[in-house]
C-alpha positions in Angstrom: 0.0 0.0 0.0 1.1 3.6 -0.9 1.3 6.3 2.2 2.8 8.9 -0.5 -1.1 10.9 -0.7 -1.5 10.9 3.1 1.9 13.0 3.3 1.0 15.6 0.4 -1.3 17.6 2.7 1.2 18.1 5.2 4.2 19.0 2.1 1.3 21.5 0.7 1.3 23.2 4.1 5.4 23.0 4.2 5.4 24.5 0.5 2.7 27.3 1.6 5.1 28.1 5.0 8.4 27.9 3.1 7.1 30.9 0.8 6.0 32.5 4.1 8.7 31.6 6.9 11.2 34.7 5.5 8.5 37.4 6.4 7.0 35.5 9.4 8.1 38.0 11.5 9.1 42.1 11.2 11.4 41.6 15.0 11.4 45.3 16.6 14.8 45.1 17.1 17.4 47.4 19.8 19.4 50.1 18.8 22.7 49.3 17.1 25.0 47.6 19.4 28.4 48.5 20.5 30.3 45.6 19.4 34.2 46.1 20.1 33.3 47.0 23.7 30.3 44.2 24.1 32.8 41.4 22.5 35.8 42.9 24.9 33.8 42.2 27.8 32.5 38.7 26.6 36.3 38.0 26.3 37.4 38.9 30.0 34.1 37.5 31.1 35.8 34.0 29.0 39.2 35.0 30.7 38.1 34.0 33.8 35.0 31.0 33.0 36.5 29.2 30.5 38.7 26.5 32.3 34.9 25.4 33.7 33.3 25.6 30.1 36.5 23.1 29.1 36.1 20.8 31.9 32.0 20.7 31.1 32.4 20.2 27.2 35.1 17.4 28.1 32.8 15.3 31.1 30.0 15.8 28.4 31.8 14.5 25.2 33.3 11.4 27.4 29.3 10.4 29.2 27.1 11.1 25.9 23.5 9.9 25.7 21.6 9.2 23.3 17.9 10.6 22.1 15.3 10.9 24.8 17.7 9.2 26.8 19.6 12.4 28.0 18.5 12.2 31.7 22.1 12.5 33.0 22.7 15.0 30.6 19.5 17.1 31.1 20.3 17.5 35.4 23.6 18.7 34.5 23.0 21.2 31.9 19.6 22.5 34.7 22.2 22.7 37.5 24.4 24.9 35.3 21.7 27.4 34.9 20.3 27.3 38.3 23.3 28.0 39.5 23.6 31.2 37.5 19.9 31.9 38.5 17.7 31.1 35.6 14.3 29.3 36.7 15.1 26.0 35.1 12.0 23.0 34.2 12.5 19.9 33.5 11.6 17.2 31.6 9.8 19.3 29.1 9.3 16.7 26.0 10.7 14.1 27.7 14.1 14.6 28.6 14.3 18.4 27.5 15.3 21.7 30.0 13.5 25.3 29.4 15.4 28.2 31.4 14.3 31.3 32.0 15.9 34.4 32.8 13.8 37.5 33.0 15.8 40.7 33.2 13.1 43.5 32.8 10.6 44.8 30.0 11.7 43.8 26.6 11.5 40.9 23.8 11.4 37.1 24.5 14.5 35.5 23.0 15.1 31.8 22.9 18.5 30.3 22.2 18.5 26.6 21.6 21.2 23.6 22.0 21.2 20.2 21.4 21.4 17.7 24.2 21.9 13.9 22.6 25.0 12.0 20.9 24.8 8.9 18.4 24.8 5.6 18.1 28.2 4.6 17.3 31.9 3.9 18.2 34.0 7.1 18.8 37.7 6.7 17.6 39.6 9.8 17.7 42.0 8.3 20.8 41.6 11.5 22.6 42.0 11.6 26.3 38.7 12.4 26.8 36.9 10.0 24.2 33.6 8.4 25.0 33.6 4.8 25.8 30.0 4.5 27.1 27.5 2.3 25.7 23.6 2.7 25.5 20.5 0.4 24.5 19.2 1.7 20.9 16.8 -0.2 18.8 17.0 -3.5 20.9 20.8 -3.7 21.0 24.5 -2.4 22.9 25.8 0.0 20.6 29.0 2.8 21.4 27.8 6.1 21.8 29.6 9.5 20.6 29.2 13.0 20.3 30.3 13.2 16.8 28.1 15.6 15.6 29.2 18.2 18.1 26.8 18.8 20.2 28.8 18.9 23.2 30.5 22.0 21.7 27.5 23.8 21.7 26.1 22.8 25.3 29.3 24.6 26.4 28.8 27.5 24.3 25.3 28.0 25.7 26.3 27.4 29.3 29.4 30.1 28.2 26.4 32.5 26.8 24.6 32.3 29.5 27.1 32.9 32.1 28.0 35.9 29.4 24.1 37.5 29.4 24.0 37.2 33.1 27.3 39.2 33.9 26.1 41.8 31.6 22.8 41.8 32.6 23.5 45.8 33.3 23.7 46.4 29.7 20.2 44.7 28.1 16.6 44.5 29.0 14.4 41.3 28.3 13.9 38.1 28.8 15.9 34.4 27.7 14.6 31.2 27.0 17.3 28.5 27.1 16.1 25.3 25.9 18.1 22.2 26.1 16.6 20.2 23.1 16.5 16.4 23.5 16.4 14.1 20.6 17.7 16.4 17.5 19.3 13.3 16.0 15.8 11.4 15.4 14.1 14.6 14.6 12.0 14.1 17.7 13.0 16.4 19.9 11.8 19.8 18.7 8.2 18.2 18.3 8.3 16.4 21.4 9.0 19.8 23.6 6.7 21.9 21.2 3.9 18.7 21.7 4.6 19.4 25.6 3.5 22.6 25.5 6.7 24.5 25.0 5.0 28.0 23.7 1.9 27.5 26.4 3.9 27.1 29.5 6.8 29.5 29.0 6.2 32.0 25.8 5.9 32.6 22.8 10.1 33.4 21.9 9.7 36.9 19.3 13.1 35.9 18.2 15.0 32.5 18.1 18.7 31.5 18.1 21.1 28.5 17.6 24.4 27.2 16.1 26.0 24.3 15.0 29.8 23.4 14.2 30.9 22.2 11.0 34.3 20.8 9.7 35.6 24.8 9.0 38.2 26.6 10.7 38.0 28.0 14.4 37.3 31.3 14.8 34.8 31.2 11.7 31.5 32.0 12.0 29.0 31.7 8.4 25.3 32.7 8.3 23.4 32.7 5.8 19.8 33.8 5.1 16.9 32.5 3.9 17.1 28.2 3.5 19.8 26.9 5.4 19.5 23.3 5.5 17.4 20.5 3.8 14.3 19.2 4.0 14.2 15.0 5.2 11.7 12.4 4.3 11.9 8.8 5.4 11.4 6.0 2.5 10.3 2.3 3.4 9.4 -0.1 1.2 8.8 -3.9 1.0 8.6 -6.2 -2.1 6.7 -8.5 -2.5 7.9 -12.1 -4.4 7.8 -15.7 -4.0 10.0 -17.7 -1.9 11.7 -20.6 -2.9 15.0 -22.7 -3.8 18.2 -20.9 -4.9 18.9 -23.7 -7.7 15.4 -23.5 -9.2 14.5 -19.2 -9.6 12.4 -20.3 -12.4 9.8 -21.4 -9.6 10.1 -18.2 -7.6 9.8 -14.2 -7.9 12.7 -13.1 -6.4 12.4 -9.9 -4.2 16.3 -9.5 -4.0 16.3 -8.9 -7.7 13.5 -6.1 -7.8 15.1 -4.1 -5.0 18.6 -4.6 -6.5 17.0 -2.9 -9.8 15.3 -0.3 -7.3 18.2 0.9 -5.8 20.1 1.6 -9.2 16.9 2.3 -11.4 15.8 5.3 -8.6 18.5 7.4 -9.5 17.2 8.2 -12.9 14.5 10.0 -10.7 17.6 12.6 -9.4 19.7 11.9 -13.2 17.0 12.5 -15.5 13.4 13.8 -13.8 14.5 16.8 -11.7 16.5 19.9 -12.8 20.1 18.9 -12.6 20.5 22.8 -11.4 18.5 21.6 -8.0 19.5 19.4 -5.0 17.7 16.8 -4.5 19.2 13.2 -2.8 17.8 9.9 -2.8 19.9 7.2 -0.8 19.0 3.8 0.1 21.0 3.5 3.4 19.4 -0.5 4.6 18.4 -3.2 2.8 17.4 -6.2 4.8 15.9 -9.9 3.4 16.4 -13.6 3.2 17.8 -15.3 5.5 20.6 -17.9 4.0 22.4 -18.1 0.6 20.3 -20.5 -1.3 17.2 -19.6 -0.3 15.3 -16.9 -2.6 13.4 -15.0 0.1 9.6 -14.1 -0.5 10.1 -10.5 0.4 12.8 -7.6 0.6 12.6 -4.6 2.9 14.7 -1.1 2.0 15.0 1.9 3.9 16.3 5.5 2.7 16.4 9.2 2.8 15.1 11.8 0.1 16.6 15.5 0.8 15.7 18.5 -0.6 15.6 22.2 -0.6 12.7 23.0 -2.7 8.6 21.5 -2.2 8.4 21.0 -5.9 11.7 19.2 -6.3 10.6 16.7 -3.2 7.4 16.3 -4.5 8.8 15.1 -8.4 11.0 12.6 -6.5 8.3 11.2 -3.9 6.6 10.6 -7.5 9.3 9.4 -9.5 10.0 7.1 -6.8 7.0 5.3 -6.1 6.9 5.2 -10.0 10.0 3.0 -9.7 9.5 0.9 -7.2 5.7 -0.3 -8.5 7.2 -0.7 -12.3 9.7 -2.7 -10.5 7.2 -4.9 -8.9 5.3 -5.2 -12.1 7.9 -5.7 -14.6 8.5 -9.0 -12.1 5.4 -9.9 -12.4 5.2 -9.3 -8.9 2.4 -8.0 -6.6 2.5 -4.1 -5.6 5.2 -3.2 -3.1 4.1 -1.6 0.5 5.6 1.8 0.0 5.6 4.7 2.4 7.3 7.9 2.4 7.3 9.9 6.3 7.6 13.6 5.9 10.3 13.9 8.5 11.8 17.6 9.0 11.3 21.0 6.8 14.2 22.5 5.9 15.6 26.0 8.8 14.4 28.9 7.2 16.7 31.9 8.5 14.9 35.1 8.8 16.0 37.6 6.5 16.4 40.7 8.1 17.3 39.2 11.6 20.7 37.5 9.6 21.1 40.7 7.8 21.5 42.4 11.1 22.9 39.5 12.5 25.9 38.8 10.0 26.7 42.8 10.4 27.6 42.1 14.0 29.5 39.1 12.9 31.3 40.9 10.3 32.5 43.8 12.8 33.6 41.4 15.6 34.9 38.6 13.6 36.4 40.2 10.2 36.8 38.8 7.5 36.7 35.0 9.7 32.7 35.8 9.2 31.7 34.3 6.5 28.0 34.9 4.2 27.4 31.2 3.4 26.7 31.2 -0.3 25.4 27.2 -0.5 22.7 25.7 2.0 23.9 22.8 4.2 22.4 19.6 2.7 22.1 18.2 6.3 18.9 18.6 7.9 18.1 19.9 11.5 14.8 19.8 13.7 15.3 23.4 14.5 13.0 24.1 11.4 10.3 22.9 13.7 10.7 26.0 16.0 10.7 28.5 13.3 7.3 26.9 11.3 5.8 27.2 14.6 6.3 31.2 14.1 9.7 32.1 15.7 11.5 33.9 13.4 15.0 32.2 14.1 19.1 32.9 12.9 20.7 29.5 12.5 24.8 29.5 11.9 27.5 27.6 12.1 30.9 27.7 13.7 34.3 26.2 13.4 36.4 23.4 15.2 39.6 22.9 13.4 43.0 23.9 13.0 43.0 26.8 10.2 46.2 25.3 8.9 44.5 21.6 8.8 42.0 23.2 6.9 44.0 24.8 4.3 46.0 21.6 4.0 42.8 19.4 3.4 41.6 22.2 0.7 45.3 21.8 -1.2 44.3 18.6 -1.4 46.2 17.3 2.0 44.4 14.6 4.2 40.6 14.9 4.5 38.9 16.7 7.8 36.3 14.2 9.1 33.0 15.9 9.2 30.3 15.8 11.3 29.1 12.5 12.3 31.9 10.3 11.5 33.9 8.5 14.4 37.0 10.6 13.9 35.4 13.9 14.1 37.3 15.9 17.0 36.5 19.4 17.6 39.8 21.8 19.0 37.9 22.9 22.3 39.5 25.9 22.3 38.8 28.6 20.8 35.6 26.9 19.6 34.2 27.1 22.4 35.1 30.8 23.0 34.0 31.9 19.9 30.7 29.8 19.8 30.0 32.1 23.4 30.7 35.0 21.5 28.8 34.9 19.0 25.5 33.5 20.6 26.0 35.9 23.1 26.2 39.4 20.5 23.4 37.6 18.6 21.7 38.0 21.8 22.8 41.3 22.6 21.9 42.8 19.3 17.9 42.1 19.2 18.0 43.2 23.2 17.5 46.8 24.3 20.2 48.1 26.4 19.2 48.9 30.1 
């Protein structure tokens, strides 16, 4: 059975809300800030706190935790901020902190971090590498934080710490939310599902980063669509089981998927405008059961990414297309075939970057960088901002400068987000992921 029609409602809306999300919001923002003195002070206020942001970021990366799982996590991240006097709650979708700190009349702002790690074996052979293991899907696996979002727990600890030492120079209130669950795409529904807007605002503006396989001390925005849209593909075919030796007497499954996996990328080669992304991968195929049996049916799993509705909606076609001439040319019965609408693509407000990057271009030179390409990762954030917050997503560094240079010369490749090797330098990541949150903050804040 096709699920393809069920999910076309909910694209329509994404497609409608995409055209919309730039001019969801018109922020009343402060005057213009004072950066050079504002950054100064972040920087002595760093002098002095950064030896505990390292040790945090380092007892984090070695005890990750997985999606919805982050309970150790969670309590440490909510004594942080009690401890610099926000009102914290927990267990908000689960596993996920809200913190509040209200420091007079002014706008609601909500800066966001990430609080789980994935499922797999970390092998950098740093000092301070994870060696803890979880239950995920039924089985032991490793876990890591090798997408880095230990790196940005400490920079929104270090922001924090930053906004409440200068709370003599802006007016307003913070939202810190400690987001459970980003890797699943979970989280952001979960906490907004819990009554995240109900129970502690509205935010008029949102904020988060992410790090990236760049150089320290870089920080790139971008406006408009940052990252990609993520659907979930599953389908089954359906043949008929029988002896390895004697195919004639069977339909073999393995044969129609094998076709599907190849045959599906005509869909992205020939269907779609080569000028637009659009990815379709086929990341798990599972079936049979021993080498000379022809199993009776084949199961695949994937991921379609996209920036644009009309580009994900050709492929969602295109696909099932595929898969049922597949079936059919096998003579076959029609596969089961679902496709889950799994996260819209972040959405950056356009004149919040504007004003944004300006601030990042006077503090960080030319080391701020306008992003001219979206990321083709995707990232639950989106959820926040197509629930209304108009939002600045951007990214920060975490190597070497030289090791980056090397690897764009054509020297040894940097492993990215997500792999086992990835290792983020702690410092000045970490420092400059607190300065930037933290004059993202003071930019859309009044000044006391």
């Amino acid at each position: 059975m096709s699920n393809i029609a069920s999910v076309k409602g909910a694209a329509a809306l994404a497609a409608l809300l995409i055209t919309a999300a730039p001019s969801l919001a018109a922020p009343a923002f402060a005057a213009a800030l004072d950066v050079p003195a504002t950054k100064a002070r972040v920087d002595a206020i760093l002098d002095k706190t950064y030896p505990h942001l390292d040790a945090l970021y380092k007892d984090i990366h070695a005890h990750p935790e997985l999606g919805f799982q982050e309970v150790n996590t969670a309590a440490r991240l909510a004594k942080e901020m009690r401890a610099l006097g926000f009102e914290v709650t927990e267990h908000v979708g689960k596993t996920g902190i809200v913190a509040i700190y209200r420091n007079g009349p002014g706008p609601l702002v909500m800066i966001r971090t990430e609080l789980d790690a994935l499922p797999m074996e970390e092998k950098t052979g740093l000092p301070y590498a994870s060696h803890d293991k979880a239950m995920w899907n039924g089985k032991e696996t490793f876990v890591d934080h090798s997408c880095g979002h230990d790196i940005h727990m400490a920079s929104w600890v270090g922001a924090a710490t930053a906004l409440v030492a200068m709370k003599d120079r802006w007016s307003g209130t913070v939202m810190f939310i400690g987001q459970p669950s980003e890797e699943t795409v979970g989280g952001a529904k979960a906490m907004l599902a819990d009554g995240l807007f109900a129970r502690f605002g509205k935010p008029d503006i949102g904020l988060a980063l992410h790090d990236g396989p760049s150089a320290y001390g870089e920080v790139d925005y971008q406006p408009g669509v940052h990252t990609s849209a993520a659907d979930s593909l599953l389908i089954t075919f359906k043949g008929r089981g029988g002896h390895g030796a004697m195919p004639n007497a069977t339909i073999d499954p393995v044969l129609m998927a094998s076709r599907f996996v190849v045959d599906l990328q005509s869909v992205i080669s020939r269907e779609k405008d080569p000028t637009a992304f659009g990815v379709v991968s086929i990341g798990a195929i599972n079936g049979g059961s021993a080498g000379n049996i022809i199993p009776d049916q084949v199961s695949l799993a994937g991921t379609i990414r996209s920036f644009d509705p009309g580009v994900q909606h050709k492929m969602w076609d295109g696909i099932e297309r595929t898969a049922r001439a597949e079936s059919a040319m096998a003579g076959a019965p029609a596969p089961d075939f679902q496709i889950i609408e799994g996260v819209k693509p972040v959405i950056n407000d356009q004149a919040l970057t504007d004003r944004t990057g300006a601030v990042f271009k006077t503090a960080f030179g030319d080391k701020a960088v306008l992003s001219k390409t979206p990321v083709y990762a995707s990232e639950d954030y989106s959820e926040f901002i197509f629930a209304g917050v108009p939002s600045v997503f951007f990214g920060i560094g975490v190597y070497d400068p030289a090791r980056v240079a090397a690897a764009r010369a054509g020297g040894p490749p940097l492993p990215v987000n997500h792999s086992p090797l990835f290792a983020p330098v702690p410092e000045p990541t970490i420092r400059t992921g607190v300065e930037a949150m933290t004059l993202a903050v003071m930019n859309v804040m009044p000044p006391r």
